[in-house]
C-alpha positions, 0 to 999 in steps of 0.5 A: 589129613595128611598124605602118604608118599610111596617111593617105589622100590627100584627108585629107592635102590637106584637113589640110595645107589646114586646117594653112595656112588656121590659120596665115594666119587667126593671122597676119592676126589679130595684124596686125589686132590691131596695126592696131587698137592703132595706131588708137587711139592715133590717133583719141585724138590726133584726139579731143583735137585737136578738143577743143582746137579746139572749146574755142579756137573757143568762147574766141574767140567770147566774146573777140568779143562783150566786145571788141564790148561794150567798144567800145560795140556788139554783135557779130553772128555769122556766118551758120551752114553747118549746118542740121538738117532734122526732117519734122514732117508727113505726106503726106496731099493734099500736091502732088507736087513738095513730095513731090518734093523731100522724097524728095530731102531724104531725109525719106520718114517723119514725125520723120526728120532729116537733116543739110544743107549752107546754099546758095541750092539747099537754102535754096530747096528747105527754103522750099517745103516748110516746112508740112511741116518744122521745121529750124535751126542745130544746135550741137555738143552736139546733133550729137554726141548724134545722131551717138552715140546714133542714128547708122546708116551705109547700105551697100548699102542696108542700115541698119548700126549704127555699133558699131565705128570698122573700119565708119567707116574701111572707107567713108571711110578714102579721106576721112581719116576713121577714127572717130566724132569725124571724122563729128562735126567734119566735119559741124560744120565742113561740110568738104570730105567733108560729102557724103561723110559725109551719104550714109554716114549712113542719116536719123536716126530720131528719137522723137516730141518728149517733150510733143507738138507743138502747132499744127503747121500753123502757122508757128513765128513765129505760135506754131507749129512748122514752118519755120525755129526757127534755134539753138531747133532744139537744145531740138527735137533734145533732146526728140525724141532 
């Protein structure tokens, strides 16, 4: 005779629960997976788009300067946009407006850097505390190394790794912008969604420069290494990355 198995009820509920819950964490999956494979084919078309716009930027620039030299004078490029910000100095018997001003550049500890937009505010603001400072106009190369070796995002005040495009594009997908490459083309193009990115961007930790710097109370035009380097700033970026 066969025997009857009763299931009790609150163990029939909880299986066809867990039953459900497998069946949407499965569904939800592939879709993420089809997301991510969409993704991709989108930030390559991105990434070579950049490319392309970085290599003809680069083309016209030397196209300028023959043109200029052919005609028998110099050219002389525009002002830069960008300017990268690295504390070189402490704190000690420092006034409280410089220490102002050096919390709202975001540089609370010796060798952080940041990026910064050029506008009479900031340009102000990097002249009363340049003892303290060393900054200049970043190029591509360094932007890019930064952003890829030591790039952290801030949410919720909290230091994140930058260790999947899905955080990128969680944050400021609302900007358009999805992955490493958008970071690194709009804080070299300081386009529209610069502010954005910047306050995303946790200050980038940087190690002490290979070699050492040398007369740090002196100003780079005198031989030494605080205020403003312009394009030299890279060669700083390079050892202290």
């Amino acid at each position: 005779m066969a025997t009857t198995t009763f299931v009790p009820e609150l163990l029939a509920k909880k299986l066809k629960r867990d039953e459900a819950l497998a069946t949407a964490t499965a569904a939800a999956a592939v879709e993420i997976k089809k997301k991510s494979k969409a993704n991709r084919c989108t930030i390559f078309k991105k990434a070579a788009g950049y490319a392309k716009e970085y290599k003809a930027e680069e083309v016209n620039l030397i196209n300028l300067k023959r043109e200029a030299k052919a005609q028998g004078g110099f050219y002389c490029p525009p002002e830069a946009k960008l300017v990268f910000v690295v504390r070189i100095k402490g704190l000690n018997k420092v006034h409280p407006k410089v220490k102002k001003i050096l919390q709202l550049l975001r540089l609370r500890a010796v060798n952080m850097g940041v990026f910064l937009r050029v506008n009479k505010a900031t340009l102000g603001m990097l002249k009363r505390v340049e003892p303290y400072i060393t900054f200049g106009y970043p190029n591509l190369k360094s932007v890019r190394e930064l952003v890829y070796k030591r790039g952290y995002a801030k949410i919720k005040n909290n230091r994140i790794p930058l260790t999947d495009n899905s955080i990128i594009e969680e944050h400021l997908g609302k900007c358009g912008l999805i992955c490493m490459e958008d970071i690194i083309h709009e804080i070299v193009t300081v386009g529209p969604h610069f502010k954005n990115v910047t306050n995303f961007l946790w200050p980038f930790k940087l190690c002490s420069a290979t070699g050492g710097m040398a007369k740090k109370r002196v100003h780079f035009v005198e031989g030494g290494q605080a205020g403003n380097r312009e394009e030299l700033i890279n060669g700083v970026i390079r050892k202290m990355n």
